[in-house]
DSSP file (Angstrom, degrees, kcal/mol; ACC not computed):
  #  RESIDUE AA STRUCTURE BP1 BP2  ACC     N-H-->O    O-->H-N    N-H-->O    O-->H-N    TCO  KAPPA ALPHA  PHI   PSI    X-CA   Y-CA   Z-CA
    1    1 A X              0   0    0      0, 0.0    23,-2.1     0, 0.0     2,-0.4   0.000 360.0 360.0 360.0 116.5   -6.0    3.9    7.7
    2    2 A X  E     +A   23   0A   0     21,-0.3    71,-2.4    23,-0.1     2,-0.5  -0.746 360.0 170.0 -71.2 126.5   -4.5    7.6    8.1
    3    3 A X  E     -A   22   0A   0     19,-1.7    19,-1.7    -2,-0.4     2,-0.4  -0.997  32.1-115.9-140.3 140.6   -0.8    7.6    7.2
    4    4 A X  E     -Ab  21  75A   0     70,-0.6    72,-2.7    -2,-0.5     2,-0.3  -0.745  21.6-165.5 -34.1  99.9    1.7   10.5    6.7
    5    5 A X  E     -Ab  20  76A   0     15,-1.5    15,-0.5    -2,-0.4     2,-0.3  -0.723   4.4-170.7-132.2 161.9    3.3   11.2    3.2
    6    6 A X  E     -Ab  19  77A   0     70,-0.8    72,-0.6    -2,-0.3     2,-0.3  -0.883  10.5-153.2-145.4 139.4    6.4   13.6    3.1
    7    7 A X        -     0   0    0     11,-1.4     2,-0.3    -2,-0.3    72,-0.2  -0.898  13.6-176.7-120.3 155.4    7.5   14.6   -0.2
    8    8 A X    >>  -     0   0    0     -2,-0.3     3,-0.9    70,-0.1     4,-0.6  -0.963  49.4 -17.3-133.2 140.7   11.6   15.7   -1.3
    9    9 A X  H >> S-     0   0    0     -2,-0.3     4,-1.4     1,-0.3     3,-1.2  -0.157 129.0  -2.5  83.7-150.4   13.4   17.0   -4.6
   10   10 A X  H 3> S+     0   0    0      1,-0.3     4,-2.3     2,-0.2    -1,-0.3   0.738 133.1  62.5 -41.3 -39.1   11.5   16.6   -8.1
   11   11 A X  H <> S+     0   0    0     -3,-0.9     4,-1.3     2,-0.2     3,-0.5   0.931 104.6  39.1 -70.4 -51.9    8.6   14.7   -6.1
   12   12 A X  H <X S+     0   0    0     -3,-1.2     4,-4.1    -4,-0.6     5,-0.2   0.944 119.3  56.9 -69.0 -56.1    7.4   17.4   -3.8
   13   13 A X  H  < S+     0   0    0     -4,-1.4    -1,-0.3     1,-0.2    -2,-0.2   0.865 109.5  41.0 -46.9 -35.6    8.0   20.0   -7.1
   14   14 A X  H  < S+     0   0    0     -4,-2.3    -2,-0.2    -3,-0.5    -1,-0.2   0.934 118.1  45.7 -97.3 -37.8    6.1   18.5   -9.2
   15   15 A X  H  < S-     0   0    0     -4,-1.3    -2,-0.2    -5,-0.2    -1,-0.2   0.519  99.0-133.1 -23.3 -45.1    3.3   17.7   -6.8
   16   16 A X  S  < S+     0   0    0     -4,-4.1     2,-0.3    -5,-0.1    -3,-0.1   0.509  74.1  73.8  66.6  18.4    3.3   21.0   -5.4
   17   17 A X        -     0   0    0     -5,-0.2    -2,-0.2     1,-0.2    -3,-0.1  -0.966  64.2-145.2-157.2 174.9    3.3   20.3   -2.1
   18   18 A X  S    S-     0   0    0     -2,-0.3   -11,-1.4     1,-0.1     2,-0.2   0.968  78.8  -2.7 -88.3 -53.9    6.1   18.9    0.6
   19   19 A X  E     +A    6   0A   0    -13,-0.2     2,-0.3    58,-0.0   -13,-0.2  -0.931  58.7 166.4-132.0 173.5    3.4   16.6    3.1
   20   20 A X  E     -A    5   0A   0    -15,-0.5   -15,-1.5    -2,-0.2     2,-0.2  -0.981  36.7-103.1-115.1-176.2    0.0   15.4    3.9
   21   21 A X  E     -A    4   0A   0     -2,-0.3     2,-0.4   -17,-0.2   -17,-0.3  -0.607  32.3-179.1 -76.3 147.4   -2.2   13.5    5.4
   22   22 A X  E     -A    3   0A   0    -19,-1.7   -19,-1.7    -2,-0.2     2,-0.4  -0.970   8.0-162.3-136.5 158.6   -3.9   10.7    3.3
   23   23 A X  E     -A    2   0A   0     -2,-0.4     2,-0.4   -21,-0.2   -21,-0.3  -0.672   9.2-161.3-152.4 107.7   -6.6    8.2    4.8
   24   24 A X        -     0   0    0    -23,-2.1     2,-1.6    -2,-0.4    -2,-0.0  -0.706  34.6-129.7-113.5 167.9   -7.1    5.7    3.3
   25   25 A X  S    S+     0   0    0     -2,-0.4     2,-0.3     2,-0.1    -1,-0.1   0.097  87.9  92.5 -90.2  35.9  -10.4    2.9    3.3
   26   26 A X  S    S-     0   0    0     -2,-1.6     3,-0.1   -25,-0.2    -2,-0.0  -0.723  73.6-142.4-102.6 155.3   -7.0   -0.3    3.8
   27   27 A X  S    S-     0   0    0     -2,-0.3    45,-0.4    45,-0.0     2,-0.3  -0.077  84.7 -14.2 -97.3   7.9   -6.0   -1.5    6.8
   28   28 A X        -     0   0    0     43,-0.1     2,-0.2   -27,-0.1    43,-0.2  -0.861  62.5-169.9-164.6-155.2   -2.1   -1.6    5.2
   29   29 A X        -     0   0    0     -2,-0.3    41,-2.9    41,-0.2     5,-0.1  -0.611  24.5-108.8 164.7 151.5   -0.8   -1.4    1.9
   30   30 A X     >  -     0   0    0     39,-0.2     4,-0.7    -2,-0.2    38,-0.2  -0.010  33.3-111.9 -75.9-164.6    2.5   -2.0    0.3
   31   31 A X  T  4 S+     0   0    0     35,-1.6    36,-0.2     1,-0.2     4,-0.1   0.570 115.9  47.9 -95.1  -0.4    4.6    0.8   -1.0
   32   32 A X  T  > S+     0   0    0     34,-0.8     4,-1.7    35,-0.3    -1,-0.2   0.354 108.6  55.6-119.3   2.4    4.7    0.4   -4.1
   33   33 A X  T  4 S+     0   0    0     33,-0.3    -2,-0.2     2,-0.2    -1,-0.1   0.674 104.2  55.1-104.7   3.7    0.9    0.0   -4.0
   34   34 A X  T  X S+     0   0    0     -4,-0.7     4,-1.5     2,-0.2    -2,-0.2   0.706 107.2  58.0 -82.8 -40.6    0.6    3.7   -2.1
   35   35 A X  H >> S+     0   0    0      1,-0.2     4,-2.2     2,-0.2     3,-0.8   0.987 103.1  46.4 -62.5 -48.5    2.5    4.5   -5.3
   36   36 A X  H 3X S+     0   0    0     -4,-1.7     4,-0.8     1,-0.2    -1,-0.2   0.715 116.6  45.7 -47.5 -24.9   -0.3    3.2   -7.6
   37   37 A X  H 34 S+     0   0    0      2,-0.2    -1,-0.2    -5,-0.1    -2,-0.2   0.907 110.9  50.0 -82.6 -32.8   -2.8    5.1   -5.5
   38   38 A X  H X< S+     0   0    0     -4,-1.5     3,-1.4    -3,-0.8    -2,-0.2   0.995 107.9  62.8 -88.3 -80.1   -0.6    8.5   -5.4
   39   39 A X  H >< S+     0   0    0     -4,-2.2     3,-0.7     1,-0.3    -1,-0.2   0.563 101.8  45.2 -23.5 -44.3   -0.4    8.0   -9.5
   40   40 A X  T 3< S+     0   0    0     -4,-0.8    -1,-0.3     1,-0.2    -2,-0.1  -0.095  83.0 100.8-109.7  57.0   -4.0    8.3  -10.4
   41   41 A X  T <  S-     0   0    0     -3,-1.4     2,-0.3     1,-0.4    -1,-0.2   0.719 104.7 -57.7 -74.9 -39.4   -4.8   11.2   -8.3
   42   42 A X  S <  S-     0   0    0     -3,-0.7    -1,-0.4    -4,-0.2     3,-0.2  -0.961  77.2 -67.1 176.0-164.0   -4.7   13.8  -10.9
   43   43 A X  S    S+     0   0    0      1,-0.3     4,-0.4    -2,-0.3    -4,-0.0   0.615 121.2  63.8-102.8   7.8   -1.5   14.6  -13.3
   44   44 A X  S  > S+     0   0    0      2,-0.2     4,-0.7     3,-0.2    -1,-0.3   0.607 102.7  44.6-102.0  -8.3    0.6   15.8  -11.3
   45   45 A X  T  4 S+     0   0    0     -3,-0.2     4,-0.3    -6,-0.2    -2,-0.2   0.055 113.4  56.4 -65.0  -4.0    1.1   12.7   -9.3
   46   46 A X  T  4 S+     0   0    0      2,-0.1    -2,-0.2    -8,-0.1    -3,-0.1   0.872 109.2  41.4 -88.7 -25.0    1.2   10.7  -12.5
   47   47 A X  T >4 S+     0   0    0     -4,-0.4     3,-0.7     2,-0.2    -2,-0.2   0.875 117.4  49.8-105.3 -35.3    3.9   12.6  -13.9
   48   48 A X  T 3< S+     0   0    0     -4,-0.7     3,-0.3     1,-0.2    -1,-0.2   0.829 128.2  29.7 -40.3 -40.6    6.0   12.6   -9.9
   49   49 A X  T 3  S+     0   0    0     -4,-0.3    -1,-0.2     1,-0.2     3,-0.2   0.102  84.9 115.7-127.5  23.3    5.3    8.8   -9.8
   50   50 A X  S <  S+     0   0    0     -3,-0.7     2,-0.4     1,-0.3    -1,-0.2   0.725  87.5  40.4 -53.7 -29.3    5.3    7.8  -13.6
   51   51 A X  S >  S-     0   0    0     -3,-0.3     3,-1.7    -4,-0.1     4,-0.3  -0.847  73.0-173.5-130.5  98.8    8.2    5.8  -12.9
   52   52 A X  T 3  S+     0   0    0     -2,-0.4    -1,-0.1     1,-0.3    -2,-0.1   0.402  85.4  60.9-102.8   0.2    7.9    3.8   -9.3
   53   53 A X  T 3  S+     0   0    0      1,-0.1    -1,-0.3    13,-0.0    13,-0.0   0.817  96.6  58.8 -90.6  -8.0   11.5    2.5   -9.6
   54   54 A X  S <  S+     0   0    0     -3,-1.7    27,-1.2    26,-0.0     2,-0.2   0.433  92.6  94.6 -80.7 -12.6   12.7    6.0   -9.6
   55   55 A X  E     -C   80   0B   0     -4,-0.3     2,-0.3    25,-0.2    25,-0.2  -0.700  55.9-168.3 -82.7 133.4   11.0    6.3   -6.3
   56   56 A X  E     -C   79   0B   0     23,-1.9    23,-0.7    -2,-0.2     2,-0.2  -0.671  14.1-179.0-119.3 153.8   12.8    5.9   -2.8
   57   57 A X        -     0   0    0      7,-0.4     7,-1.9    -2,-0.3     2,-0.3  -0.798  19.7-164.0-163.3 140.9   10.9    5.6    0.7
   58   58 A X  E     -D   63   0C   0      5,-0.2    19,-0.4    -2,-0.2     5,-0.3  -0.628  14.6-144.5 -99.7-179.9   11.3    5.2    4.2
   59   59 A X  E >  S-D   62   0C   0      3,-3.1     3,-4.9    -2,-0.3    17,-0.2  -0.834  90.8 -11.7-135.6 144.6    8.7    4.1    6.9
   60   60 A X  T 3  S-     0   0    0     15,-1.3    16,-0.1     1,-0.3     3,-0.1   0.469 130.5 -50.1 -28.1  89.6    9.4    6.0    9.9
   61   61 A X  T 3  S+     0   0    0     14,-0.2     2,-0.5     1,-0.2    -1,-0.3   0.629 114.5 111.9  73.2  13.6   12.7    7.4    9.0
   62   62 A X  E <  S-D   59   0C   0     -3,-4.9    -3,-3.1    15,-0.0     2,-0.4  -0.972  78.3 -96.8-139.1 150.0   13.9    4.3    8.1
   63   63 A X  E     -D   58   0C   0     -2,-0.5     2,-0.4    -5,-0.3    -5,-0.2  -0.340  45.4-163.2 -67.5  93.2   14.8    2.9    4.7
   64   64 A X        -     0   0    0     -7,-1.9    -7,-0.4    -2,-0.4    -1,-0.1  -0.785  18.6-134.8 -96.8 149.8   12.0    0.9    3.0
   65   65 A X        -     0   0    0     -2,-0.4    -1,-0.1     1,-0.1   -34,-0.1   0.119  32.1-117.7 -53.7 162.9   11.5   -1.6    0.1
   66   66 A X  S    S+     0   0    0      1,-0.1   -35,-1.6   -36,-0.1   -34,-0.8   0.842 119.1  59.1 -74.2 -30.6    8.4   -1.1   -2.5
   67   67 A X  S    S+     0   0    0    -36,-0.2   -35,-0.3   -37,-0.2   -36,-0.2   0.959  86.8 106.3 -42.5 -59.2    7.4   -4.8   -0.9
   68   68 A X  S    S-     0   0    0    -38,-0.2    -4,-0.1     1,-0.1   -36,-0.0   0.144  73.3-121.3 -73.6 133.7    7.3   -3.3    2.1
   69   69 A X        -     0   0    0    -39,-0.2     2,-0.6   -38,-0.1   -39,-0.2   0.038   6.6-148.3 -67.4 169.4    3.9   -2.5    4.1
   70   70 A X        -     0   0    0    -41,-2.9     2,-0.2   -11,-0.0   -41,-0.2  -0.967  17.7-160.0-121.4 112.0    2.6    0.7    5.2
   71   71 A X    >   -     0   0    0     -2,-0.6     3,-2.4     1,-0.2   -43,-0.1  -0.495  39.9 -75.3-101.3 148.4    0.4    0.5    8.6
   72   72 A X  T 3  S+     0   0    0    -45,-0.4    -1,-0.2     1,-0.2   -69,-0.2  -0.188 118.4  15.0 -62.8 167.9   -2.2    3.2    9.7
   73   73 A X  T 3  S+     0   0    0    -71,-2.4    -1,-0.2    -3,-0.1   -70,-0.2   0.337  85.1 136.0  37.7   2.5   -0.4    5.9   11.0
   74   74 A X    <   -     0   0    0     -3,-2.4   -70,-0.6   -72,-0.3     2,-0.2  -0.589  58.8-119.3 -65.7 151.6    3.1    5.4    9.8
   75   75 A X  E     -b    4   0A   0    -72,-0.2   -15,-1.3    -3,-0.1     2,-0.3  -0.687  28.8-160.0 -91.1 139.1    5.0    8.4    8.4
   76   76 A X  E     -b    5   0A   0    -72,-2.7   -70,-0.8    -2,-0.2   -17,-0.2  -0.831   1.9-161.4-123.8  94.2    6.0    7.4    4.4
   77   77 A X  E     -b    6   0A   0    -19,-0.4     2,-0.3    -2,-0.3   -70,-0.1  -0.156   7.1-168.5 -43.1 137.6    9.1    9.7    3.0
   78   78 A X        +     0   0    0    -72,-0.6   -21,-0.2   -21,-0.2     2,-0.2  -0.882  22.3 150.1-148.3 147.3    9.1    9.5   -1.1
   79   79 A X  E     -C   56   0B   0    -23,-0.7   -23,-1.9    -2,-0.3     2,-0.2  -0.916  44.1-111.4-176.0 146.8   12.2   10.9   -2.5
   80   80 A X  E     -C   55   0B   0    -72,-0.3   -25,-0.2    -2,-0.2     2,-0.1  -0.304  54.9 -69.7 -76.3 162.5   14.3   10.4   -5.4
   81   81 A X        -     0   0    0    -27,-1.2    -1,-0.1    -2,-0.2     2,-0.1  -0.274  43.0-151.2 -73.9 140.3   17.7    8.9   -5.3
   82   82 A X        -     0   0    0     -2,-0.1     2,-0.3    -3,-0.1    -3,-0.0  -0.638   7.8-164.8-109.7 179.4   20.2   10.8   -3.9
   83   83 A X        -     0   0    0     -2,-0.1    -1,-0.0     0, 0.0    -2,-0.0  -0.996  24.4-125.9-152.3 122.1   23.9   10.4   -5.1
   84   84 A X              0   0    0     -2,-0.3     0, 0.0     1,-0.1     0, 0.0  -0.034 360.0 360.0 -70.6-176.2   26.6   11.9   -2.9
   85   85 A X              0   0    0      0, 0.0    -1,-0.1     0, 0.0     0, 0.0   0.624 360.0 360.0 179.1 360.0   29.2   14.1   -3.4
């Protein structure tokens, strides 16, 4: 499965970069189990995703749950919560 990651705010900083590509050896995964994968990448995705309620995503452009699945080639937004103003 190939998917899309886009990164925003603290996540993309700490990460040190804004998107890539990922491919991974699933045919889906949820979102919150893309988080568990992101986290032991190295320590700067441990320390962006340390806390996976503090984490937002959409599925292309649209606002998904940590339940929700992730299908090859979907784009996956992670972003912190944003708070108007």
């Amino acid at each position: 499965m190939r998917i899309t990651l886009v990164y925003f705010a603290w996540i993309r900083e700490r990460i040190g970069r804004d998107q890539e590509i990922l491919d991974l050896p699933v045919a889906q995964l949820t979102v919150r189990e893309l988080i568990a994968h992101l986290r032991g990448r190295d320590e700067n995705y441990a320390h962006a995703f340390q806390h996976e309620n503090a984490v937002h995503a959409a599925i292309n452009q649209e606002h998904a749950e940590l339940s929700e699945c992730i299908r090859d080639g979907d784009e996956v937004a992670l972003f912190p919560p944003m708070t108007g103003g």
